[in-house]
HTML snippet that shows the backbone in 3Dmol.js (N, CA, C, O; Angstrom):
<script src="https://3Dmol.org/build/3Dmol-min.js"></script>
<div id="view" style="width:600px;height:400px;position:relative"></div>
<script>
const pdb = `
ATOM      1  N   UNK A   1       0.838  -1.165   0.000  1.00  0.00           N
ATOM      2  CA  UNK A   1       0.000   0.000   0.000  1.00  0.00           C
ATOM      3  C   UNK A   1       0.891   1.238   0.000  1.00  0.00           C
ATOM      4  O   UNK A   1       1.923   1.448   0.637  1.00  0.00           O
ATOM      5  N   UNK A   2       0.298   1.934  -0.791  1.00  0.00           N
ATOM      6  CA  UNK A   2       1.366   3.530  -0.523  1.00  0.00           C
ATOM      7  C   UNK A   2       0.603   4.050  -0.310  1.00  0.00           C
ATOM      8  O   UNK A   2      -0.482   3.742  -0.804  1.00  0.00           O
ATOM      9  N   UNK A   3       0.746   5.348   0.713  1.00  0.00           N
ATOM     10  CA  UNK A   3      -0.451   6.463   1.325  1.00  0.00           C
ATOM     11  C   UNK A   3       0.842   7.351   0.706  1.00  0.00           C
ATOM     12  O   UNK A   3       2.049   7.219   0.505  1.00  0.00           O
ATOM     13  N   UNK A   4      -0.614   8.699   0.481  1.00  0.00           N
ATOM     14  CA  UNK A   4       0.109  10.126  -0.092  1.00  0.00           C
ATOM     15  C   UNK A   4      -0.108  11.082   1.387  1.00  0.00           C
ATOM     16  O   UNK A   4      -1.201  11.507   1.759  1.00  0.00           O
ATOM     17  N   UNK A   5       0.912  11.250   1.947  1.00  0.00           N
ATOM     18  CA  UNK A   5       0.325  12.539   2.598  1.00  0.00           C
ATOM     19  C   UNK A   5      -0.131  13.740   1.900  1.00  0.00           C
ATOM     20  O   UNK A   5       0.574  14.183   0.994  1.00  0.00           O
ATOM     21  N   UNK A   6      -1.037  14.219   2.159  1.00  0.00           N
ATOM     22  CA  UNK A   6      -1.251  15.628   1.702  1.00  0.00           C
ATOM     23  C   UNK A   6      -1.098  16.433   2.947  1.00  0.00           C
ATOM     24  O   UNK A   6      -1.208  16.172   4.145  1.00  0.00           O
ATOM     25  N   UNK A   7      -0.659  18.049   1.903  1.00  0.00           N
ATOM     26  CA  UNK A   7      -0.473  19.293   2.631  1.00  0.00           C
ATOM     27  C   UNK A   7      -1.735  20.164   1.898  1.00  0.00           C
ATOM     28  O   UNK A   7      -1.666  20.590   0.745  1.00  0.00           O
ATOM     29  N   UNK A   8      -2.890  20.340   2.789  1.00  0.00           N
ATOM     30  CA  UNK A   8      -3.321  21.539   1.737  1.00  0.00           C
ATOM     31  C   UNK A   8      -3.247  23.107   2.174  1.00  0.00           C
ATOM     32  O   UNK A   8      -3.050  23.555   3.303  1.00  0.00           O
ATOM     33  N   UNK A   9      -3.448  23.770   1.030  1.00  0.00           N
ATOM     34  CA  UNK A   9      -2.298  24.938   1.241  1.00  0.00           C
ATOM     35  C   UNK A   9      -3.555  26.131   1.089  1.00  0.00           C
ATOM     36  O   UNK A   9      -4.096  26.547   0.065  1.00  0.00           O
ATOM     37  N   UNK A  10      -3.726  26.405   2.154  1.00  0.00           N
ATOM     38  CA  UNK A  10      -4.751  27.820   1.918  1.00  0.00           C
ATOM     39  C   UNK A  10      -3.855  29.504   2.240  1.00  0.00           C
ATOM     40  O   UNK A  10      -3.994  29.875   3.406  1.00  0.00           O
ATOM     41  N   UNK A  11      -3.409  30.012   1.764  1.00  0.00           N
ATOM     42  CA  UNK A  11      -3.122  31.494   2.440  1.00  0.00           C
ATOM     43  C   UNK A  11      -1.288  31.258   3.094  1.00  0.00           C
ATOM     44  O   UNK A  11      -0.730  31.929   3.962  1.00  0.00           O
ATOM     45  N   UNK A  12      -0.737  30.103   2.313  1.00  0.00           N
ATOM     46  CA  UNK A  12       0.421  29.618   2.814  1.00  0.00           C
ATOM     47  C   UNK A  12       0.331  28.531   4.036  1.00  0.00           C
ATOM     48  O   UNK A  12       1.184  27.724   4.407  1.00  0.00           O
ATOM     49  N   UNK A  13      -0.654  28.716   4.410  1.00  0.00           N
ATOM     50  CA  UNK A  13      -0.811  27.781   5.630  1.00  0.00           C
ATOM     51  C   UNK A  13      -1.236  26.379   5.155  1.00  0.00           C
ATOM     52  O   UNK A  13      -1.893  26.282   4.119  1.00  0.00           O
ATOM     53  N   UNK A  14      -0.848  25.147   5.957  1.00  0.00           N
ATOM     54  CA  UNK A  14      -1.381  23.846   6.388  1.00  0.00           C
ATOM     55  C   UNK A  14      -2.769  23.850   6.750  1.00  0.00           C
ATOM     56  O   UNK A  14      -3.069  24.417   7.801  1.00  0.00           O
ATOM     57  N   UNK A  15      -3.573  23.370   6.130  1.00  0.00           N
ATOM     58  CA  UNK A  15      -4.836  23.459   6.634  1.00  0.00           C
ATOM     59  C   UNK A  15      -5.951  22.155   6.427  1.00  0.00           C
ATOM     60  O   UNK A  15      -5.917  21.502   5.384  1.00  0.00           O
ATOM     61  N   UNK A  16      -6.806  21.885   7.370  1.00  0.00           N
ATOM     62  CA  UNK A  16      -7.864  21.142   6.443  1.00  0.00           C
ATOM     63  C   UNK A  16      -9.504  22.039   6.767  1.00  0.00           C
ATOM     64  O   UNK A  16      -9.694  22.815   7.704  1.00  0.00           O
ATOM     65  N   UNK A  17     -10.136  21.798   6.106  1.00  0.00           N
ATOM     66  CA  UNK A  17     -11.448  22.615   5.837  1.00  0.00           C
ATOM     67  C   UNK A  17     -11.994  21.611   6.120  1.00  0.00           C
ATOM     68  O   UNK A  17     -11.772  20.463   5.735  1.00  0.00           O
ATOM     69  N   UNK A  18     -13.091  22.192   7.142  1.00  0.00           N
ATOM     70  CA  UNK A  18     -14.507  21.705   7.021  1.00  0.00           C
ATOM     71  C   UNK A  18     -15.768  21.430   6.416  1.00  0.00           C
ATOM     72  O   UNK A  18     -16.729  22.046   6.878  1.00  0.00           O
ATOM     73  N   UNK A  19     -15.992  20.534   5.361  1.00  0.00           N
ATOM     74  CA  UNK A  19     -16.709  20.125   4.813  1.00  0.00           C
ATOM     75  C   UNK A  19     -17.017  21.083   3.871  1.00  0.00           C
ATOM     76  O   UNK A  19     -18.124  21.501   3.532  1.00  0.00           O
ATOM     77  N   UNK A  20     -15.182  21.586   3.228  1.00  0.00           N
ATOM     78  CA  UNK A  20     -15.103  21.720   1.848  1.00  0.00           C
ATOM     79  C   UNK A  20     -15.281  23.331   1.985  1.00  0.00           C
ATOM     80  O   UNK A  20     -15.328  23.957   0.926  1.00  0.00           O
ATOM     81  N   UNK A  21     -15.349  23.815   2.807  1.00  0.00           N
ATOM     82  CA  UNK A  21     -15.925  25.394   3.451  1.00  0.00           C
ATOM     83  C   UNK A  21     -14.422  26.235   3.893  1.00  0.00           C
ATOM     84  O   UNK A  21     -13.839  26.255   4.977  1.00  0.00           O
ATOM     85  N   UNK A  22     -14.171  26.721   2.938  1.00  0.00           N
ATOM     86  CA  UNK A  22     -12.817  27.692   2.863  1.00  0.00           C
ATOM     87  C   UNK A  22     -12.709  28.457   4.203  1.00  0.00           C
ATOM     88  O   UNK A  22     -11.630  28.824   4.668  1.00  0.00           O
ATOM     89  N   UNK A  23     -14.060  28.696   4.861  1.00  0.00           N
ATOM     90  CA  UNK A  23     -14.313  29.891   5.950  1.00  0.00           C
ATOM     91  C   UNK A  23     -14.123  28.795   7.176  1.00  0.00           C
ATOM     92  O   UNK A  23     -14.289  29.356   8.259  1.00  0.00           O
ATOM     93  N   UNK A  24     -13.958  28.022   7.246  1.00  0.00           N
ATOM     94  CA  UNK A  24     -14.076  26.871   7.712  1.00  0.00           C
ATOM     95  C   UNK A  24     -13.005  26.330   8.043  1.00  0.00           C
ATOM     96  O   UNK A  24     -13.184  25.194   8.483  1.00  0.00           O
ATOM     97  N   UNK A  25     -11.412  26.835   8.007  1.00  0.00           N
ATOM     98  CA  UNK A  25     -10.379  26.015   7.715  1.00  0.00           C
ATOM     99  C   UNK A  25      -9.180  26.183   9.404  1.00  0.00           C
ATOM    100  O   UNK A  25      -8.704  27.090  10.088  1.00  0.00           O
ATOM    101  N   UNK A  26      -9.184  24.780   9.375  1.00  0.00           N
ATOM    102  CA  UNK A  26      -8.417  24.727  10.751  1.00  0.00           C
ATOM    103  C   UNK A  26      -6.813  24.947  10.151  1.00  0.00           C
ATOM    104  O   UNK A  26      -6.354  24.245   9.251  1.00  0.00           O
ATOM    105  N   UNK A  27      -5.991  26.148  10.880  1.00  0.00           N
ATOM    106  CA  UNK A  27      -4.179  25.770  10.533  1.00  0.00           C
ATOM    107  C   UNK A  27      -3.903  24.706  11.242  1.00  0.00           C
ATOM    108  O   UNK A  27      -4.539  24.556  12.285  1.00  0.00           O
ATOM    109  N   UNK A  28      -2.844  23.657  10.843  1.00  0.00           N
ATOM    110  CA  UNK A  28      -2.768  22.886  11.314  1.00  0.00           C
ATOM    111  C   UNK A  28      -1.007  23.154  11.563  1.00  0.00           C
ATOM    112  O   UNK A  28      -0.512  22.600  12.544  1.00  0.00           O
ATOM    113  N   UNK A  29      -0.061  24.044  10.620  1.00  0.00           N
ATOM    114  CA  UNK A  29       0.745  24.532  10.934  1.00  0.00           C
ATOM    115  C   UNK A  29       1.030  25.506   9.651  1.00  0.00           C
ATOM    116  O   UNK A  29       0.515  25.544   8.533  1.00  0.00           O
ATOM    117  N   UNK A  30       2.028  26.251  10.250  1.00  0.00           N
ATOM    118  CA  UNK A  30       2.480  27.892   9.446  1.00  0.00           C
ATOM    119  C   UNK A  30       3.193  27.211   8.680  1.00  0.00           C
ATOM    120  O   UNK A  30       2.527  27.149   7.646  1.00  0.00           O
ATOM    121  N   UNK A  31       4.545  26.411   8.459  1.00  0.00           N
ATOM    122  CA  UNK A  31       5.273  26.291   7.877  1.00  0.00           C
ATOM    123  C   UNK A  31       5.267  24.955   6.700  1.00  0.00           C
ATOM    124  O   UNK A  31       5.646  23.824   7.004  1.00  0.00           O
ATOM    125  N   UNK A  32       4.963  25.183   5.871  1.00  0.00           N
ATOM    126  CA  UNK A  32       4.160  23.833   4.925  1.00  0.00           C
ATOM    127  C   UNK A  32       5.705  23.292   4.566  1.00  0.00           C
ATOM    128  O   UNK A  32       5.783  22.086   4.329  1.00  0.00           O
ATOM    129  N   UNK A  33       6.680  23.911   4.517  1.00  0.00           N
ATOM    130  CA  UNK A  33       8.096  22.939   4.317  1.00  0.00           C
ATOM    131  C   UNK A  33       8.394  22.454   5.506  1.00  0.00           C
ATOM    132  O   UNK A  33       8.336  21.225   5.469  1.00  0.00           O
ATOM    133  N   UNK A  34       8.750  22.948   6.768  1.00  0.00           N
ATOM    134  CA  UNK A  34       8.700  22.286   7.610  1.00  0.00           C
ATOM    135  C   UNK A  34       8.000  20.878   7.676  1.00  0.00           C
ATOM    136  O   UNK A  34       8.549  19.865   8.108  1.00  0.00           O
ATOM    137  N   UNK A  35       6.751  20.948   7.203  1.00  0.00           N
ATOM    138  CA  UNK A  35       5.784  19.772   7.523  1.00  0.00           C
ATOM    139  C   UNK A  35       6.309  18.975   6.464  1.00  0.00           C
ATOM    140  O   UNK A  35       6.612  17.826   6.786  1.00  0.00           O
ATOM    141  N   UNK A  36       6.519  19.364   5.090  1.00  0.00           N
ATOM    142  CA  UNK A  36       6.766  18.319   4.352  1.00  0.00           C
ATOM    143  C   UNK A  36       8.166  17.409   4.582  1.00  0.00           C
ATOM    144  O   UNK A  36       8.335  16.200   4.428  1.00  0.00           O
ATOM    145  N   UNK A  37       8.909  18.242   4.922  1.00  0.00           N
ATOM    146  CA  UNK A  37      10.451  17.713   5.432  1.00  0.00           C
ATOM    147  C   UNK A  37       9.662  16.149   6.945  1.00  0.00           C
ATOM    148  O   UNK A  37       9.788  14.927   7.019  1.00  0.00           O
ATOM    149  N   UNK A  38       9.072  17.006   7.643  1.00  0.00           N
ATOM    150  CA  UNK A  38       8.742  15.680   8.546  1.00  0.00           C
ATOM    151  C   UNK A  38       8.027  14.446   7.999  1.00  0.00           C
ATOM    152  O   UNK A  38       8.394  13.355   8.437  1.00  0.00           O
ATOM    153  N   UNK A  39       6.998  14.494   7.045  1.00  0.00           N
ATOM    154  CA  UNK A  39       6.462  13.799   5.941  1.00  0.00           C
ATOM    155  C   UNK A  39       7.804  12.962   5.776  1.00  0.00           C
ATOM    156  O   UNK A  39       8.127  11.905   6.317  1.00  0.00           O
ATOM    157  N   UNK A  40       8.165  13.384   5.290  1.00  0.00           N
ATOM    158  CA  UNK A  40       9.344  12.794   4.621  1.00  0.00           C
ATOM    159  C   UNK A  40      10.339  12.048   5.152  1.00  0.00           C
ATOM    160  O   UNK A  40      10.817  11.096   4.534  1.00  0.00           O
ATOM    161  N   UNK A  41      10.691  12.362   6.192  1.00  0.00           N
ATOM    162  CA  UNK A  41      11.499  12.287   7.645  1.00  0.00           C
ATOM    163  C   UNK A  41      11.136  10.783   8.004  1.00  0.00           C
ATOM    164  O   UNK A  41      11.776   9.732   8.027  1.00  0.00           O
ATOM    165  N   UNK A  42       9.547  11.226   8.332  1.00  0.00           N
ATOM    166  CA  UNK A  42       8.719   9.678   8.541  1.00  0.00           C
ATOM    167  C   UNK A  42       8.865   8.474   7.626  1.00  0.00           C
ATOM    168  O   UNK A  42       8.545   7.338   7.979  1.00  0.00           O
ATOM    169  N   UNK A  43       9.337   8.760   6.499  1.00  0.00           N
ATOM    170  CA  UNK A  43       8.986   7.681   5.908  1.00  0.00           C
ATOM    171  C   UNK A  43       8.210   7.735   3.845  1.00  0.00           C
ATOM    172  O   UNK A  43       8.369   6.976   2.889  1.00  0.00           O
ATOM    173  N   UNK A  44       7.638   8.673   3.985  1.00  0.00           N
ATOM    174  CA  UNK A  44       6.413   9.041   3.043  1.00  0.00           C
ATOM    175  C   UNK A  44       7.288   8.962   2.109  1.00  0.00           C
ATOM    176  O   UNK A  44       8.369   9.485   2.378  1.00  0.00           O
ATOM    177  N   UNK A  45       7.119   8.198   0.499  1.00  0.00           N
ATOM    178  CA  UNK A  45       7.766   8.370  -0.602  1.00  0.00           C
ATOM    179  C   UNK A  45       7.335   9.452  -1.672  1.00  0.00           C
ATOM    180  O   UNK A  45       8.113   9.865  -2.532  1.00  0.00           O
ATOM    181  N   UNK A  46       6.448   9.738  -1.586  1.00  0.00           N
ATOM    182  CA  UNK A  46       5.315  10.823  -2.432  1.00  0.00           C
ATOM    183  C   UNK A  46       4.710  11.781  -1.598  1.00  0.00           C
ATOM    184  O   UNK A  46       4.259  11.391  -0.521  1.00  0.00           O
ATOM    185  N   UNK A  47       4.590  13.413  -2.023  1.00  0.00           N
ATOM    186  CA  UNK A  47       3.628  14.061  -1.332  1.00  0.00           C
ATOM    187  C   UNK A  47       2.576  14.603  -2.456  1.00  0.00           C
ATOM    188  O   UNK A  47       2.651  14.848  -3.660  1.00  0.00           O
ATOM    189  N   UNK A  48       1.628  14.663  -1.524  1.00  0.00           N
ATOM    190  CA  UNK A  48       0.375  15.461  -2.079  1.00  0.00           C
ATOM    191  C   UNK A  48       0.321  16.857  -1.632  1.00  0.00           C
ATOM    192  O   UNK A  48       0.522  17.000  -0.426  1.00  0.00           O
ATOM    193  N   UNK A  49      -0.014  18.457  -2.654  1.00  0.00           N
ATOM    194  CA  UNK A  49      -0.012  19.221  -2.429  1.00  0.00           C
ATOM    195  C   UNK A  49      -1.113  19.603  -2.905  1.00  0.00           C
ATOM    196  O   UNK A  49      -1.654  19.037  -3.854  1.00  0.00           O
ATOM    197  N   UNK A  50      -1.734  20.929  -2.120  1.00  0.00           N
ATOM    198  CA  UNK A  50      -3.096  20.849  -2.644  1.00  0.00           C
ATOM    199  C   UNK A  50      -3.249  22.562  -3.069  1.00  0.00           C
ATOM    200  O   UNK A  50      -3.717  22.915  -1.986  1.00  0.00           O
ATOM    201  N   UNK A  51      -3.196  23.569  -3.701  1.00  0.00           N
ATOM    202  CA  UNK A  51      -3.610  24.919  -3.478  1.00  0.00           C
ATOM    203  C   UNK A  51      -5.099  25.074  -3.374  1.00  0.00           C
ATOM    204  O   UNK A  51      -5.853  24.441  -4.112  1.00  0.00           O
ATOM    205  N   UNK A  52      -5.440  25.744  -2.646  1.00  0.00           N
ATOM    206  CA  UNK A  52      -6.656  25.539  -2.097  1.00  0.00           C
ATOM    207  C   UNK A  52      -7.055  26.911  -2.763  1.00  0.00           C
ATOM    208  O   UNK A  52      -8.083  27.186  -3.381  1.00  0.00           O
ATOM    209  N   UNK A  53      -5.698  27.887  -2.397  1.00  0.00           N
ATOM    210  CA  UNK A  53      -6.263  29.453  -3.284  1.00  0.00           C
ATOM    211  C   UNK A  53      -6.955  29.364  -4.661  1.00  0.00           C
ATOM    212  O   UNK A  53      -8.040  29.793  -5.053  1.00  0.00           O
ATOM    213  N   UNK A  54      -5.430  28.281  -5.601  1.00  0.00           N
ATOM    214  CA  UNK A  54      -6.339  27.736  -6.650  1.00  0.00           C
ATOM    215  C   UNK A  54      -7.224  27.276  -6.980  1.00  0.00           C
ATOM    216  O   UNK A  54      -7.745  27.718  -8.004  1.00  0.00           O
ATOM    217  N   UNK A  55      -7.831  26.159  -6.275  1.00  0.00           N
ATOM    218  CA  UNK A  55      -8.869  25.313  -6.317  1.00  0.00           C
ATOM    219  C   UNK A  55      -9.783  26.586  -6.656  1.00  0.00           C
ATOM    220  O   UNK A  55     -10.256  26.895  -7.750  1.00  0.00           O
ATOM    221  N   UNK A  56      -9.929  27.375  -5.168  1.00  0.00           N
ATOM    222  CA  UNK A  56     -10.955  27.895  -5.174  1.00  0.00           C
ATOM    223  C   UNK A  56     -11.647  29.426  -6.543  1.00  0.00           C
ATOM    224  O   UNK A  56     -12.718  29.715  -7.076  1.00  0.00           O
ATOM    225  N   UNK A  57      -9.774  30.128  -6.534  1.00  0.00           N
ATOM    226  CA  UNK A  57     -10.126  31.128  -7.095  1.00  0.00           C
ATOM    227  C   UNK A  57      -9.072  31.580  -8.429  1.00  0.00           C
ATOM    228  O   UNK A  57      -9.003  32.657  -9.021  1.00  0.00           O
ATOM    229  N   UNK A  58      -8.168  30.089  -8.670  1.00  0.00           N
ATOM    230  CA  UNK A  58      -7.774  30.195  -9.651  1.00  0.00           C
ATOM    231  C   UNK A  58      -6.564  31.440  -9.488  1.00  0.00           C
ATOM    232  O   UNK A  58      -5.901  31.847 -10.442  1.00  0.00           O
ATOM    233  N   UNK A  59      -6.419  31.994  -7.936  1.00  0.00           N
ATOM    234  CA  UNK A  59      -5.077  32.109  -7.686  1.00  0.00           C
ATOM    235  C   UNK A  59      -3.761  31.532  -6.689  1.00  0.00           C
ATOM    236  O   UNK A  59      -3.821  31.106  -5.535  1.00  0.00           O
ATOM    237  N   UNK A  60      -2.645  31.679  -7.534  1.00  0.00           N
ATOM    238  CA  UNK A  60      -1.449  30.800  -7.371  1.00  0.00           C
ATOM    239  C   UNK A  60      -0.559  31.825  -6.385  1.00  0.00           C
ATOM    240  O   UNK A  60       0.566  32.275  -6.606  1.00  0.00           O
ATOM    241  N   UNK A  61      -1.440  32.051  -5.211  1.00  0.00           N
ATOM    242  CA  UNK A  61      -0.514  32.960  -4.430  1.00  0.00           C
ATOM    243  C   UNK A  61       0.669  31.495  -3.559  1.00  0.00           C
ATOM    244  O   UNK A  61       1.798  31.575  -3.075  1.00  0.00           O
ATOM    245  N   UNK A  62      -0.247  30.371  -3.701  1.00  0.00           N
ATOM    246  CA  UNK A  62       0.833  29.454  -2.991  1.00  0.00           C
ATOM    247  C   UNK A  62       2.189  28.867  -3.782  1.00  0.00           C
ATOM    248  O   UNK A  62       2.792  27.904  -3.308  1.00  0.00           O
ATOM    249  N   UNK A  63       2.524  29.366  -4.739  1.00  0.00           N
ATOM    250  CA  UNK A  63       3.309  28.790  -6.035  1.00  0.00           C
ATOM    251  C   UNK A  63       4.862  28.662  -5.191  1.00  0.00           C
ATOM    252  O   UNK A  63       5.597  27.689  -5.361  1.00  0.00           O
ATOM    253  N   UNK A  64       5.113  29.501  -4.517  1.00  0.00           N
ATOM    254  CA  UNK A  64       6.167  29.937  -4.046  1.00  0.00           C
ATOM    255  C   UNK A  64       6.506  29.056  -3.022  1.00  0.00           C
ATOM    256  O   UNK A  64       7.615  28.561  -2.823  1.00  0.00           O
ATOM    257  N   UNK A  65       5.398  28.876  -2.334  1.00  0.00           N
ATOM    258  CA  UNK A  65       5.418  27.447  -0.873  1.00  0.00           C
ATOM    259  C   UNK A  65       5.934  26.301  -2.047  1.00  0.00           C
ATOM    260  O   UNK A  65       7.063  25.843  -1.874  1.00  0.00           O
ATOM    261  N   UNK A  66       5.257  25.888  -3.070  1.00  0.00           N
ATOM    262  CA  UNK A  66       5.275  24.892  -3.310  1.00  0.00           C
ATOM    263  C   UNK A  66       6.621  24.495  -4.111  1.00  0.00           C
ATOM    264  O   UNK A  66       6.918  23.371  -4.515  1.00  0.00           O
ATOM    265  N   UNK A  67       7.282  25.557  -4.229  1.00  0.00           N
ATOM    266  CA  UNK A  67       8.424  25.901  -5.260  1.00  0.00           C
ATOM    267  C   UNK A  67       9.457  25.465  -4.077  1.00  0.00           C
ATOM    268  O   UNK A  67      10.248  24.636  -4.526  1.00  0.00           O
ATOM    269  N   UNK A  68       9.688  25.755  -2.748  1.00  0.00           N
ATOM    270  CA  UNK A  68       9.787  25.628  -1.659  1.00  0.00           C
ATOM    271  C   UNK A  68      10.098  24.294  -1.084  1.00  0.00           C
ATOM    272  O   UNK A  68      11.183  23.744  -0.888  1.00  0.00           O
ATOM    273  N   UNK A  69       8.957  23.935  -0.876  1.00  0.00           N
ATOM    274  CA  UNK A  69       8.684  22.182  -0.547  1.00  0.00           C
ATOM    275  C   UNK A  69       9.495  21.643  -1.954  1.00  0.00           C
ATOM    276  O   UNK A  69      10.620  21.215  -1.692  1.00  0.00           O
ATOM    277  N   UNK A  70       9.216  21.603  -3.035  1.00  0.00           N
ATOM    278  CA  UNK A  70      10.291  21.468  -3.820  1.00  0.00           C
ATOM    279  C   UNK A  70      11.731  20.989  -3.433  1.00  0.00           C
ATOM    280  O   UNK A  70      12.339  19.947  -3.185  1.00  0.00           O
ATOM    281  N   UNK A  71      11.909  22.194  -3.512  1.00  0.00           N
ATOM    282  CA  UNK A  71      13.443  22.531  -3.153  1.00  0.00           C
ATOM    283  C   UNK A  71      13.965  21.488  -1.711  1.00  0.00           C
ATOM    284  O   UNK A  71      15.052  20.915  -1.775  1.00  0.00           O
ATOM    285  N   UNK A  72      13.269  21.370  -0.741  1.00  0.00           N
ATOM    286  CA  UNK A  72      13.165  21.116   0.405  1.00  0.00           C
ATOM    287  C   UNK A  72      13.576  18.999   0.541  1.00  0.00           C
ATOM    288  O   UNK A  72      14.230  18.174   1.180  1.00  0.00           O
ATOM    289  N   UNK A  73      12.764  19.122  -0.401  1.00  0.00           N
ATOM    290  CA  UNK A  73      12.829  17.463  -0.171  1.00  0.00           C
ATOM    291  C   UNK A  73      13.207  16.679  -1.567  1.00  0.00           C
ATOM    292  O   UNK A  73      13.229  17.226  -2.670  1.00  0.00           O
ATOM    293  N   UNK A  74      13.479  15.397  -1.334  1.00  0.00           N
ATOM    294  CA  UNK A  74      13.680  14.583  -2.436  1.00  0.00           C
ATOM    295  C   UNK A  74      12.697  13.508  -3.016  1.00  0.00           C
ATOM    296  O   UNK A  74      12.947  12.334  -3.291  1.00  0.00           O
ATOM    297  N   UNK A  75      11.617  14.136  -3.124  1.00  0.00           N
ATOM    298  CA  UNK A  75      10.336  13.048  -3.123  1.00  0.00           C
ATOM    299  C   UNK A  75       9.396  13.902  -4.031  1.00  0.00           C
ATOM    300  O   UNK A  75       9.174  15.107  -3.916  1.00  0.00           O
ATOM    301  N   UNK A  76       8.636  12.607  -5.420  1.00  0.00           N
ATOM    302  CA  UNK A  76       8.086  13.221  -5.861  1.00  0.00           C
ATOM    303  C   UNK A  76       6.903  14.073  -5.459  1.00  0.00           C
ATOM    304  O   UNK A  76       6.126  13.583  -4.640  1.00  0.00           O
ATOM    305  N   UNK A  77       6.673  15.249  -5.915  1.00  0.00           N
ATOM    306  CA  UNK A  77       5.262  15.795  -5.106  1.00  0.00           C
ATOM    307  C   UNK A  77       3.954  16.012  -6.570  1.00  0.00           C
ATOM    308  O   UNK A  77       4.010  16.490  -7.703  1.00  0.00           O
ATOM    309  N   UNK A  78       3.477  15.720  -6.195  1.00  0.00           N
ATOM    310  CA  UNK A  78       1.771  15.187  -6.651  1.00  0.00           C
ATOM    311  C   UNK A  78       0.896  16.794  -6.463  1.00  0.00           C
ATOM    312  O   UNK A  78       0.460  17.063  -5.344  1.00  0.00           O
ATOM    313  N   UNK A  79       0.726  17.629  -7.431  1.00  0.00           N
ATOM    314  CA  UNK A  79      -0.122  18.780  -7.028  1.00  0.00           C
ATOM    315  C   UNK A  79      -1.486  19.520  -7.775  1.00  0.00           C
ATOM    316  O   UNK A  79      -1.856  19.743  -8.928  1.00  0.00           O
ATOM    317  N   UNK A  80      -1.823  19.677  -6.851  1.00  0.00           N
ATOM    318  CA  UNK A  80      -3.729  19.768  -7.606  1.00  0.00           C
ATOM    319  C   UNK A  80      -3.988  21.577  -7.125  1.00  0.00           C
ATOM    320  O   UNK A  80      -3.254  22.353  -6.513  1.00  0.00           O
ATOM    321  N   UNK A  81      -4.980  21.701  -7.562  1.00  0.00           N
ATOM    322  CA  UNK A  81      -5.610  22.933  -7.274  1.00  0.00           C
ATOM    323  C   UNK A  81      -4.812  24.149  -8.617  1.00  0.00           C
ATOM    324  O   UNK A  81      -3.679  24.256  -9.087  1.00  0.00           O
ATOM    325  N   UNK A  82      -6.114  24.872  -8.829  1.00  0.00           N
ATOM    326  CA  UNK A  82      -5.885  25.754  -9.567  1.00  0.00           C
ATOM    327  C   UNK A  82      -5.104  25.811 -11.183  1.00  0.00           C
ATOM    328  O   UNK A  82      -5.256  26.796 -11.904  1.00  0.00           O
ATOM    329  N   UNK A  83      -4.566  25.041 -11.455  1.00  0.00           N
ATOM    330  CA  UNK A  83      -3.889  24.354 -13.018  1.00  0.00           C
ATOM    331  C   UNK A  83      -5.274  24.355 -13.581  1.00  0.00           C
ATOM    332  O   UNK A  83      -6.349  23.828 -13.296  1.00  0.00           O
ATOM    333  N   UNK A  84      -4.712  25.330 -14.689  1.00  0.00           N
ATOM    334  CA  UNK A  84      -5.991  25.401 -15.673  1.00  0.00           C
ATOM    335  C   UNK A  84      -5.455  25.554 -17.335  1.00  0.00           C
ATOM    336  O   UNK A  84      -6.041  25.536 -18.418  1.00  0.00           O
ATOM    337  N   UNK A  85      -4.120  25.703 -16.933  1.00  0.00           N
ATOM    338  CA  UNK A  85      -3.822  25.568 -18.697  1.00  0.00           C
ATOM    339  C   UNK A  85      -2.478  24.725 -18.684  1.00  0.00           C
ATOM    340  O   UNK A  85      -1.924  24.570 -17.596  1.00  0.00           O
ATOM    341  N   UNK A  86      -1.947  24.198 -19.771  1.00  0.00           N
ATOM    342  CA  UNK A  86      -0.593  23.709 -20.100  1.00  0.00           C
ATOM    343  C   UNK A  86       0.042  24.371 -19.023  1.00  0.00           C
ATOM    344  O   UNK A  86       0.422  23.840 -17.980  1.00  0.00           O
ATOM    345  N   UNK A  87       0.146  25.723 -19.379  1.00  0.00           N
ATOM    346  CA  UNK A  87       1.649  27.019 -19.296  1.00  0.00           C
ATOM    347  C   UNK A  87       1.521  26.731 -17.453  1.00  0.00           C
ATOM    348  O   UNK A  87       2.525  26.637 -16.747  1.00  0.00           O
ATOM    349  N   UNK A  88       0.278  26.638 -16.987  1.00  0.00           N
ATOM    350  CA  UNK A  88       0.520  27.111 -15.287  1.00  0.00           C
ATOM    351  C   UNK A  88       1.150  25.143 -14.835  1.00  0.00           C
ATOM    352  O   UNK A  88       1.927  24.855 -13.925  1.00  0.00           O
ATOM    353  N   UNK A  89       0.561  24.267 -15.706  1.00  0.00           N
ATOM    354  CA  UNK A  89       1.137  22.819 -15.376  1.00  0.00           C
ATOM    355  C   UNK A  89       2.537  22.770 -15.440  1.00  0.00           C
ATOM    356  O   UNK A  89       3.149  21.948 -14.759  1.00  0.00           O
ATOM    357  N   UNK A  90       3.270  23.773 -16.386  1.00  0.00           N
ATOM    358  CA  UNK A  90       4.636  23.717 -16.103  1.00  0.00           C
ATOM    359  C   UNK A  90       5.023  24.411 -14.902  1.00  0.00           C
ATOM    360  O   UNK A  90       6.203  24.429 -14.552  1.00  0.00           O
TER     361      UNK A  90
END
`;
const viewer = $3Dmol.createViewer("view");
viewer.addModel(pdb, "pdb");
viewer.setStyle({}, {cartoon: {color: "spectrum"}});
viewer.zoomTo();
viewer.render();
</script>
């Protein structure tokens, strides 16, 4: 079995939402590289990243976290939210 951790990323922050409700969203921590480095630390071969800004509004204010976590670790990362053309998939 492989599990993906996910990070989802609202406003730079770690977060999960309540039943999908942006207004709704618990931090779970400030530093989304930090977290992914422990992800990783643990064990995890893959991460999941989520922009939630994107999801929701089709902006990539989190690009930079994720550019970040990147940099940060050696594991492929898996990322959703907000990709709406070729050019932003690169």
């Amino acid at each position: 079995m492989i599990l993906y951790p996910a990070i989802d990323l609202l406003d730079g922050n770690c977060v999960r939402l309540y039943k999908g409700d942006r207004n709704q969203a618990t931090v779970y921590a400030s530093d989304p590289v930090k977290m992914a480095k422990q992800f990783v630390e643990q064990g995890t071969k893959v991460l999941h990243v989520v922009n939630l800004n994107g999801a929701f509004d089709g902006d990539n204010v989190n690009l930079k976290v994720i550019d970040a976590i990147r940099a940060a670790v050696d594991v492929p990362i898996q990322v959703g939210g907000g990709i709406r053309t070729a050019e932003q998939a690169e």
